[in-house]
N, C-alpha and C positions, 0 to 999 in steps of 0.2 A: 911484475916489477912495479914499480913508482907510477908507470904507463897506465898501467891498468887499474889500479885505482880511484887516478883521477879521470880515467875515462868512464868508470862506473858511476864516479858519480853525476854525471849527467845524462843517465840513462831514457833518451829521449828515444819514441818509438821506431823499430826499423820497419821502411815498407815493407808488404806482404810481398814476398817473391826466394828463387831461387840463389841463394850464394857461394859463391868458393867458397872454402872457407880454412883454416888451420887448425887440428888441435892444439891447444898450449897449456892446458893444466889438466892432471892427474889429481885431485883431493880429497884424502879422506878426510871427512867430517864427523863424523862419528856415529854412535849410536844416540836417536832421538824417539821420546813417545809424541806420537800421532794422536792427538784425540779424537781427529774425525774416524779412526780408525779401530782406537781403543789397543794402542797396541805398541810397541819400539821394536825400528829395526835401523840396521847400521847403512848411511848412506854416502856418497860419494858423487863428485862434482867436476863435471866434463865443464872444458871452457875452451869458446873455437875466438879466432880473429877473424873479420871479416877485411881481409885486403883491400876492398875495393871502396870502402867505407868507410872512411876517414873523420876524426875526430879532431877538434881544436881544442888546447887547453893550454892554462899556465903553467909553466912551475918552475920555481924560484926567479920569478919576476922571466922569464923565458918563454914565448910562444912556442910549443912543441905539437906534435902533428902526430897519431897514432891512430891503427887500425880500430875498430869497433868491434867490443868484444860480448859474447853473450854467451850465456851456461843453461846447463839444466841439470838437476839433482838427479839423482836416480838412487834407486835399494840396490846395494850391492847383493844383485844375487843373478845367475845365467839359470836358473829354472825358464821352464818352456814356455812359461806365460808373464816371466820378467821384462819388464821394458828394457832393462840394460842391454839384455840379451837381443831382444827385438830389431833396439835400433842397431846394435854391431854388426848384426845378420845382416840388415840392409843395409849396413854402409860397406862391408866388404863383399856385398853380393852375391851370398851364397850363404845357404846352413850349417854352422858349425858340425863338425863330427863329434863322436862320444870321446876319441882321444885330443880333439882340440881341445874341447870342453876343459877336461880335465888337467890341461896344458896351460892354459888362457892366462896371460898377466894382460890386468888393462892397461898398464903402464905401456904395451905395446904400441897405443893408439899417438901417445905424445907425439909432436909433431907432422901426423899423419893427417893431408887433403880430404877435403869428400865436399860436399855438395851439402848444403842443409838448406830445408823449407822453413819459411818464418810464415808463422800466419799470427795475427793480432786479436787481442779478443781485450771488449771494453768491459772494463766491470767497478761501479760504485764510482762512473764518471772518472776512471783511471783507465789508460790504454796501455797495453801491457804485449811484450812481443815474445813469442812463443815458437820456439822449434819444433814442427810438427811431425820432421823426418828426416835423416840423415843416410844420404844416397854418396855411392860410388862417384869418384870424380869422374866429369866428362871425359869421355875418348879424346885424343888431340887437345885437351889443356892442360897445358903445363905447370908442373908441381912447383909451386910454392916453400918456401920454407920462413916458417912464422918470425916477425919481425922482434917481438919479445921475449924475453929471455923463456923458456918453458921451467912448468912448474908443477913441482912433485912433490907431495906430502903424505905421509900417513901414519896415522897413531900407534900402529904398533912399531913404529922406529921409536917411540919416545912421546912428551908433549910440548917440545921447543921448537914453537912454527916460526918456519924461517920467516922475516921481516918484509920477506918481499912479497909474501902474500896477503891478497889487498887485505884490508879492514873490514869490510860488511862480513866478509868469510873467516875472517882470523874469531870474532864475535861468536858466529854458529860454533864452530869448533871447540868454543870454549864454553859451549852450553851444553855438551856430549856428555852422555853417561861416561867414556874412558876417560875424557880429560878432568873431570870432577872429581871422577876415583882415583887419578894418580896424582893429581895436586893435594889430594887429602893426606896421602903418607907425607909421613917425614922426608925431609929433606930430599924430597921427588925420590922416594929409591923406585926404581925401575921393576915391575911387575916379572913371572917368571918368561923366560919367553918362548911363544906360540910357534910350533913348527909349522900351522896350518898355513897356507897360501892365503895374503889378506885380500885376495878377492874371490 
């Protein structure tokens, strides 16, 4: 929401250490070419709050008070040497099966606790904070339920992102191979549609 926005934009670094944490966005962003890579593949954007981490900001002349929220992109793909897949194995603690696998909506994860490591890394005089890993919540702490509205998007519903998704990410989304291909038709007609599972 609105929250999360304006908490982005002062994205000042979080110490290196362990935190609770929230999921609260599901986003598919689309398909992008990689140069360092030489290559496009379709990507998707986990976004946790961190409760204990508290943010000031204005809005509309209003001091308002929200959690700290940080993302990390990832290739939508559960291949065995996928990081998406990686970190979900370690945050629900165990190896997916062949029929999870093939079961899996990430959409699952909205809402859902765990534990993430931040570790910071400087670079061109910029300190930048980085989830290094996403672990099962502790034993004996108690579940959470994310302060912001959670948030769900993805391109094969269509290309009308909802407004409550912040601004730096509504940007990416609209640099995607899908969203460029379906604003190009006429009058947005809507593509055939994909029976495949979008993750």
């Amino acid at each position: 929401m609105g929250l999360i926005a304006s908490a982005e934009k002062k994205r000042e670094p979080i110490n290196d250490g362990v935190y609770h944490s929230v999921c609260i966005g599901v986003i598919d962003i689309g398909t992008h070419y990689d140069e360092k890579f030489g290559k496009s593949s379709h990507k998707a954007l986990l976004m946790w709050e961190i409760p204990e981490l508290l943010i000031k900001f204005e809005k509309d002349g209003v001091e308002k008070e929200a959690p700290r929220v940080i993302s990390k992109k990832y290739t939508l793909s559960l291949g065995e040497k996928a990081n998406l897949r990686k970190d979900l194995q370690s945050w629900r603690g165990r190896a997916f099966t062949d029929e999870e696998l093939r079961s899996f909506d990430l959409l699952n994860v909205l809402g859902k606790n765990c534990m993430l490591q931040i570790i910071n890394t400087t670079k061109d005089g910029r300190t930048y904070s980085n989830i290094a890993s996403v672990m099962p919540l502790y034993k004996g702490v108690d579940i959470l339920k994310p302060v912001a509205e959670p948030l769900y998007f993805s391109l094969s519903d269509g290309v009308d992102i909802p407004i409550s998704i912040p601004a730096w990410i509504r940007d990416i989304i609209t640099k995607s191979q899908e969203y460029q291909d379906r604003v190009s038709t006429t009058d947005h007609v809507e593509p055939p549609v994909d029976d495949a599972p979008p993750f």
